[in-house]
C-alpha positions as CSV (number, residue, x, y, z in Angstrom):
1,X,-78.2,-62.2,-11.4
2,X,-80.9,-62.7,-14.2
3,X,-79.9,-63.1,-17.9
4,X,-81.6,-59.7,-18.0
5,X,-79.2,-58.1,-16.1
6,X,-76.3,-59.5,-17.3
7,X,-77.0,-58.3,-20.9
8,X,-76.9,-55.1,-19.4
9,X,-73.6,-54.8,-17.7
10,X,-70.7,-53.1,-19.6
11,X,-68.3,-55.0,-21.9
12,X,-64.9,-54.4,-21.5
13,X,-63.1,-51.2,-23.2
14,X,-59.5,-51.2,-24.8
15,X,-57.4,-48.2,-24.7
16,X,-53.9,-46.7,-24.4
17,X,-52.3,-45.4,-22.1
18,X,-49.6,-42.6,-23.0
19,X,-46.3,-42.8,-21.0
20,X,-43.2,-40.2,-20.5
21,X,-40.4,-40.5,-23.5
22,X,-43.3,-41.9,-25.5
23,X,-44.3,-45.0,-24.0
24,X,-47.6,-46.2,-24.1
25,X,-49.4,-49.1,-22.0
26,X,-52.3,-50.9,-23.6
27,X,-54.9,-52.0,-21.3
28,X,-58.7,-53.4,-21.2
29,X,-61.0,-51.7,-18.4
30,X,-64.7,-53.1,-17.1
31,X,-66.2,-50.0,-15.2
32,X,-68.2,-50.9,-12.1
33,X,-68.5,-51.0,-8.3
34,X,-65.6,-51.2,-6.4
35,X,-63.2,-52.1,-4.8
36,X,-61.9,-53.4,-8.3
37,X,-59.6,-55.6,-9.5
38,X,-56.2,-55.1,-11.2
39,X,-54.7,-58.2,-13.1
40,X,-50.6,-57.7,-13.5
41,X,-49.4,-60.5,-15.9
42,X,-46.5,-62.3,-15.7
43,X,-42.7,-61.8,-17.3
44,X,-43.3,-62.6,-21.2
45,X,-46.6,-62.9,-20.8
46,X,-49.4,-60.8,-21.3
47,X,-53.2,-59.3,-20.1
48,X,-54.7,-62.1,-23.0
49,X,-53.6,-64.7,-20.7
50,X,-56.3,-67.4,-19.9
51,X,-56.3,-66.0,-16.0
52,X,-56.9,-62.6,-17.0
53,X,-59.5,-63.2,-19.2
54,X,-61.4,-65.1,-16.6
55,X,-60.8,-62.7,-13.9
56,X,-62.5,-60.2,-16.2
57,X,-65.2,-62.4,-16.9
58,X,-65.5,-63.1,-13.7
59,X,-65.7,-59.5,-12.9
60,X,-68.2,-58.4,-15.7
61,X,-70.5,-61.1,-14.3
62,X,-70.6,-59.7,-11.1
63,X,-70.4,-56.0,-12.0
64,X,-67.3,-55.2,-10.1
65,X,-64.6,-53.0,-11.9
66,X,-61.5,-54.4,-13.6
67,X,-58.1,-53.8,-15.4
68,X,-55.5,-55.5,-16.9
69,X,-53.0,-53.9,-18.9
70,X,-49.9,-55.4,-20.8
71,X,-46.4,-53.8,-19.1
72,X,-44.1,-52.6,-21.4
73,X,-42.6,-54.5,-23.9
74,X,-45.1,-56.9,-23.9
75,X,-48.1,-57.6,-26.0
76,X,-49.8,-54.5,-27.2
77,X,-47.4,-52.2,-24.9
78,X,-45.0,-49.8,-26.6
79,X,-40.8,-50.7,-25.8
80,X,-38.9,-53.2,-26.3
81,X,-38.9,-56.5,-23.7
82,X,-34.9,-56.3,-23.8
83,X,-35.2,-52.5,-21.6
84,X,-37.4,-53.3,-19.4
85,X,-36.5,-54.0,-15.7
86,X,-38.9,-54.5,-12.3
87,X,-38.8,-51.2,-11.4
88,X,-40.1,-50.3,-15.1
89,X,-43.1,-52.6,-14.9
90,X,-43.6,-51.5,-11.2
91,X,-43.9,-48.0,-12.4
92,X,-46.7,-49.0,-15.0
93,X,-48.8,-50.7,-12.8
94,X,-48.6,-47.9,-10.1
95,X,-49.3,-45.4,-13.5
96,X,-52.1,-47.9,-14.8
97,X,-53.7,-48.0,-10.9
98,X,-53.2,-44.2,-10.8
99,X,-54.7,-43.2,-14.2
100,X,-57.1,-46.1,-14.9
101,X,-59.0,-47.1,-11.3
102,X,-61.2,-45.4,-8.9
103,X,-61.2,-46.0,-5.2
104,X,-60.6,-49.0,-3.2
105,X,-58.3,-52.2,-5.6
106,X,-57.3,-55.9,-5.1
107,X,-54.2,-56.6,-7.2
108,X,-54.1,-60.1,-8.5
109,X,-50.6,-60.9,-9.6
110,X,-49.1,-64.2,-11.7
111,X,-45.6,-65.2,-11.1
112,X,-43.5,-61.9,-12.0
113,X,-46.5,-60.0,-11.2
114,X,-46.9,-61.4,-7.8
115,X,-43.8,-59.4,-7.4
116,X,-44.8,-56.6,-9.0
117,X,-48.2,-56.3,-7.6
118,X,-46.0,-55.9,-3.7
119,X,-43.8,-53.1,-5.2
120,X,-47.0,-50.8,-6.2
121,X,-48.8,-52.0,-3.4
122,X,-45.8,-50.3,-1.3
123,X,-46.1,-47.6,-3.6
124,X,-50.0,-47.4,-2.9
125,X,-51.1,-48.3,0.1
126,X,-53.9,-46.1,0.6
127,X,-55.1,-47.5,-2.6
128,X,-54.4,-51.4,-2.7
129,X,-57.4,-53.4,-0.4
130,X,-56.0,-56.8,-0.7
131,X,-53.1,-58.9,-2.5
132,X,-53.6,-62.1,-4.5
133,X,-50.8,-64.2,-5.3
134,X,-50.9,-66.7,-8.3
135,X,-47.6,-68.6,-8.0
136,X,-46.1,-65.2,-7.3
137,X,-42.8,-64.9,-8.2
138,X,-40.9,-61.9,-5.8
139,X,-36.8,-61.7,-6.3
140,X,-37.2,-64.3,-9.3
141,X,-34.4,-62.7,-10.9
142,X,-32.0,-63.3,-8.6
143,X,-32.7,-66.6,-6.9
144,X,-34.2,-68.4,-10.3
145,X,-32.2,-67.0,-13.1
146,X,-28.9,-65.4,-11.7
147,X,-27.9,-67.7,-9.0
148,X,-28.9,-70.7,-11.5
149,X,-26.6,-69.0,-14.1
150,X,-22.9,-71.4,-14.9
151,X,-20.0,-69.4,-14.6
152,X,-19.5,-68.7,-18.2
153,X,-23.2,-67.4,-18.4
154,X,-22.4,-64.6,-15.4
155,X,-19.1,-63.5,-17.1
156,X,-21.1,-63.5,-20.7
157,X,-23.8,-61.4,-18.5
158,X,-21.0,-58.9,-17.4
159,X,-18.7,-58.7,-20.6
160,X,-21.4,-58.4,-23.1
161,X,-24.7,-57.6,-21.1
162,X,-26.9,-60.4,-22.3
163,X,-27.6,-64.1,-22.0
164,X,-30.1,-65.8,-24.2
165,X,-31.9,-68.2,-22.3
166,X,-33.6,-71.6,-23.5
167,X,-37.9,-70.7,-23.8
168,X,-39.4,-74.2,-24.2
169,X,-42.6,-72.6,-24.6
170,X,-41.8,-70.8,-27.4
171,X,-39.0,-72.8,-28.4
172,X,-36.9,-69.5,-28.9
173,X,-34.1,-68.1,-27.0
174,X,-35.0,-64.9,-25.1
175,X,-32.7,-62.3,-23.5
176,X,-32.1,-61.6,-20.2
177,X,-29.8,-58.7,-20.0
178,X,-26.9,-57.3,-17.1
179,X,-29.4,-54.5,-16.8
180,X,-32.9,-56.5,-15.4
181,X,-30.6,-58.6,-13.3
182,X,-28.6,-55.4,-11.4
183,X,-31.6,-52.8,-11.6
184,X,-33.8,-55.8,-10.0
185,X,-31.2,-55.8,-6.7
186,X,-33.1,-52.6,-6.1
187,X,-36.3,-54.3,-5.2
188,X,-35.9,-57.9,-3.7
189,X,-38.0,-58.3,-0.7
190,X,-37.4,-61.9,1.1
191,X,-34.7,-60.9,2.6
192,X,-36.6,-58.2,5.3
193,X,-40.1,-57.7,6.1
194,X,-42.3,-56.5,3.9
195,X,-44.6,-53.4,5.0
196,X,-47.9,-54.2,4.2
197,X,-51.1,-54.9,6.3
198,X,-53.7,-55.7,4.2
199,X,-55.2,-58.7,3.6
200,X,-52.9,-61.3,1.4
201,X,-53.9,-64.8,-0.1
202,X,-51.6,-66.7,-1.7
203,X,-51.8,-70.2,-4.4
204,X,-49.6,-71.8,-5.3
205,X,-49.0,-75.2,-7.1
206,X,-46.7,-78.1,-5.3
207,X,-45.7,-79.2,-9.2
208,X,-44.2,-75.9,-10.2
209,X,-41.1,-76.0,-11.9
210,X,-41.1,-72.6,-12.5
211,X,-41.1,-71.1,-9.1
212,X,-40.4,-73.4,-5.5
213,X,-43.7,-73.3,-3.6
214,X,-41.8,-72.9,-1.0
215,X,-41.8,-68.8,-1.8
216,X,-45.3,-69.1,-1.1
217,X,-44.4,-70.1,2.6
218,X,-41.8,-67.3,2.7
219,X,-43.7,-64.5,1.4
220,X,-45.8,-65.1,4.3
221,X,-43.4,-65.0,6.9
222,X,-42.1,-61.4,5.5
223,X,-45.5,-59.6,5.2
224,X,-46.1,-57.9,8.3
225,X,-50.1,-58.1,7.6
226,X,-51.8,-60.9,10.1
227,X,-54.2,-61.6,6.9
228,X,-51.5,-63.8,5.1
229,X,-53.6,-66.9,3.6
230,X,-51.6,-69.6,1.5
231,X,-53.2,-72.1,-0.9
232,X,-51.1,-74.9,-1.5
233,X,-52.1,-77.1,-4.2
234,X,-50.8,-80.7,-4.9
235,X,-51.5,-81.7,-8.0
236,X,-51.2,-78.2,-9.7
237,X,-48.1,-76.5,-11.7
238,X,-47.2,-73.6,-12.3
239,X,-49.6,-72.2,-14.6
240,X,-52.9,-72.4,-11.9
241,X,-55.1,-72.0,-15.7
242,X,-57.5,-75.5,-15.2
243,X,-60.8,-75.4,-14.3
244,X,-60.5,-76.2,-10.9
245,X,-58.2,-73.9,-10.7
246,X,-60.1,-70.6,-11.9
247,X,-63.0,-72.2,-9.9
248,X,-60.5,-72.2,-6.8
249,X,-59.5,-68.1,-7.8
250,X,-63.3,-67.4,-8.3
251,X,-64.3,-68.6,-4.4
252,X,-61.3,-67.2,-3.2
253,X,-62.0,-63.6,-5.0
254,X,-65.6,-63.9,-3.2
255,X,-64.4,-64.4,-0.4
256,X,-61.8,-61.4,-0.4
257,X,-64.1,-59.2,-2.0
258,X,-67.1,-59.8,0.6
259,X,-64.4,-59.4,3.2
260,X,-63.5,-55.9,2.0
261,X,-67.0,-54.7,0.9
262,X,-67.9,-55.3,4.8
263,X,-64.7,-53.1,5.8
């Protein structure tokens, strides 16, 4: 692609999104040829993560359409992080998909929204072309924060309906409530096969203390879709932001997005 051309490509657009009860999801769109991309944050984070951003560059410099969008409660989003549940943020993404994309999409999900990007994919099958998994995070709320609860944090959960929990990135407390825990039971997925047959490609990093890599190996064996690819990466954490690492999302995302363009 010559300089020429590049300067003439779209630059991203910002916008809301209105939602029922007066929710609103802001987002940033590329238009361009499909299938596009979706980029689904991950929990407490937002769609000005490093990742997104170079997914949309990545996308603007090859003319392909893109979204990211913050779910609600975080970032630019309307509500408040203490409502929000998986079954919230899976309905925005499927309303985001719905309202903001055209045609054919590959989801690209980071930690929570590797999990979130299954749930709309289930919701929108017809729609999703392909699945990529950034240290994806499905049933996180049970097996990483519930079952690693103390006793007195459980009972504190179910007497009083909150537990502030220790954010070393932001060195302050944030809440994890009674309702994300029980309204998340609704949606865990490792324990049965998962219902989707398109192609899937999963990274993730060998250091991450966040999420085992071993939910990597077990997402795979619950999709039902022979396409199932896993990156596992020795050296890396949890965050999958370096340069090799985008450099590693960029080949892969050429790859994927040849594959579907040739049907």
């Amino acid at each position: 692609m010559s300089e020429h051309d590049k300067a003439d490509l779209p630059g991203p657009a910002a916008g809301i999104l209105a939602r029922g009860g007066g929710g609103s999801i802001a987002y940033n769109s590329l238009t361009g040829k499909n299938p596009g991309i979706v980029f689904l944050h991950g929990f407490k984070s937002d769609m000005t993560g490093g990742k997104a951003l170079a997914v949309e560059a990545f996308c603007q410099r090859r003319g392909q359409a893109f979204l990211r969008f913050d779910a609600s409660g975080h970032g630019g989003s309307g509500g408040n992080f203490e409502e929000g549940t998986i079954g919230q943020w899976t309905a925005d993404a499927v309303a985001a998909i719905d309202a903001l994309t055209e045609g054919p999409q590959i989801l690209v999900g980071s930690s929570m929204g590797g999990w979130i990007m299954l749930l709309a994919a289930l919701e929108r099958r017809e729609r999703v072309a392909g699945l990529v998994g950034l240290a994806a995070a499905p049933d996180f709320t049970e097996e990483l924060i519930f079952d690693a609860f103390t006793p007195e944090q459980k009972q504190t959960l179910l007497s009083g309906g909150v537990v502030l929990v220790d954010n070393p990135v932001e060195n302050v407390p944030y809440p994890i409530t009674r309702r994300l825990i029980e309204e998340a039971r609704q949606h865990l997925l490792l324990a049965d096969p998962i219902n989707l047959t398109c192609p899937v490609r999963l990274v993730h990093g060998q250091q991450d203390l966040d999420v085992p890599w071993q939910t990597a190996l077990r997402l795979q064996e619950q999709l039902l879709s022979a396409d199932v690819e896993v990156t596992l990466v020795k050296s890396a954490g949890h965050r999958l932001s370096e340069p090799q690492d985008l450099d590693r999302l960029f080949d892969l995302l050429e790859r994927l997005l040849r594959q579907v363009e040739q049907g």
